[in-house]
C-alpha positions as CSV (number, residue, x, y, z in Angstrom):
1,X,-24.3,18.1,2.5
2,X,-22.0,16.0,0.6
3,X,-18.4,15.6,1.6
4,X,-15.9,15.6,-1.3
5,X,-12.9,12.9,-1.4
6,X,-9.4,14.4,-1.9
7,X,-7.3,12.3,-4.5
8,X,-5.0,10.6,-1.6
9,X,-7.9,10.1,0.4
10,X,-9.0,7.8,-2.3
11,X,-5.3,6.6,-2.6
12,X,-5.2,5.7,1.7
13,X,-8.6,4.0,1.1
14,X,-7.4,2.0,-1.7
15,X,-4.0,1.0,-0.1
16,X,-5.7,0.2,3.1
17,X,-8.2,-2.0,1.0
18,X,-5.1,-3.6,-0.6
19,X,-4.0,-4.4,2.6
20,X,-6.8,-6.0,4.3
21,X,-7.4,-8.0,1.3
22,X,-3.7,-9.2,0.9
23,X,-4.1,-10.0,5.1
24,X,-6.8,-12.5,4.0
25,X,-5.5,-14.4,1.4
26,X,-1.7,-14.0,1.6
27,X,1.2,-15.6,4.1
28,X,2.3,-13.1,6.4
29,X,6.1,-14.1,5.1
30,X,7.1,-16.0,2.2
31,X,9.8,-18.3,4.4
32,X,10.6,-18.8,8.0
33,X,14.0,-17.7,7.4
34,X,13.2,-14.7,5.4
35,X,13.9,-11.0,7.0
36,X,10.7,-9.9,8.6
37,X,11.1,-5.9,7.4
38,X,8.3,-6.2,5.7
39,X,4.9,-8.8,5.7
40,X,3.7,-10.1,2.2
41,X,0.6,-7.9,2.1
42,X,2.2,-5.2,2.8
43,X,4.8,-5.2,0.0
44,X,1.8,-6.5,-2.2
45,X,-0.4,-3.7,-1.2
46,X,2.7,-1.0,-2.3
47,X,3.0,-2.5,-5.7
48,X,-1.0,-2.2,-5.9
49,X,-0.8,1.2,-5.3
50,X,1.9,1.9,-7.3
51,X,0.2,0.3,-10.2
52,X,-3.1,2.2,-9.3
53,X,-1.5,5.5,-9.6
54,X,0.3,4.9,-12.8
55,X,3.4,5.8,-11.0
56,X,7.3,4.7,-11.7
57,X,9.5,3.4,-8.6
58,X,11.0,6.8,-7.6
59,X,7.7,8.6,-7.4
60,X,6.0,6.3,-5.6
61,X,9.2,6.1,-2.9
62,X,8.1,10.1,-2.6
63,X,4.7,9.9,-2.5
64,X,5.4,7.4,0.7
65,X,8.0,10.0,2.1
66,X,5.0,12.6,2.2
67,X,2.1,10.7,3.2
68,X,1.9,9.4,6.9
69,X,-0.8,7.7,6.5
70,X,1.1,5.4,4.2
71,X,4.4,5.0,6.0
């Protein structure tokens, strides 16, 4: 029996793709003095997303809101 993927199933598998990838190639921060909110492949693997659903600033801020998986 084949199991069907949901469209944010596809968009967790994606961002978590995003992630991994940006954990191999990027710095984990930019500076040594720089905030440490968020890492490089994290912020990198938002705007990913973002791109990958076609979405503007405000939606994707939502979308993050709603999906735990993603926060």
């Amino acid at each position: 029996m084949e199991v069907l993927m949901t469209t944010t199933d596809s968009w967790i598998r994606f961002a978590r793709l995003a992630l991994q990838i940006g954990r191999d190639v990027l710095l984990t921060y930019a500076h040594k003095f720089s905030p440490r909110c968020f890492t490089l492949p994290q912020l990198a693997a938002c705007v990913l997303l973002k791109e990958y659903r076609q979405a503007d600033w405000r939606s994707f801020k939502a979308l993050l809101a709603v999906c735990p998986p993603l926060a």
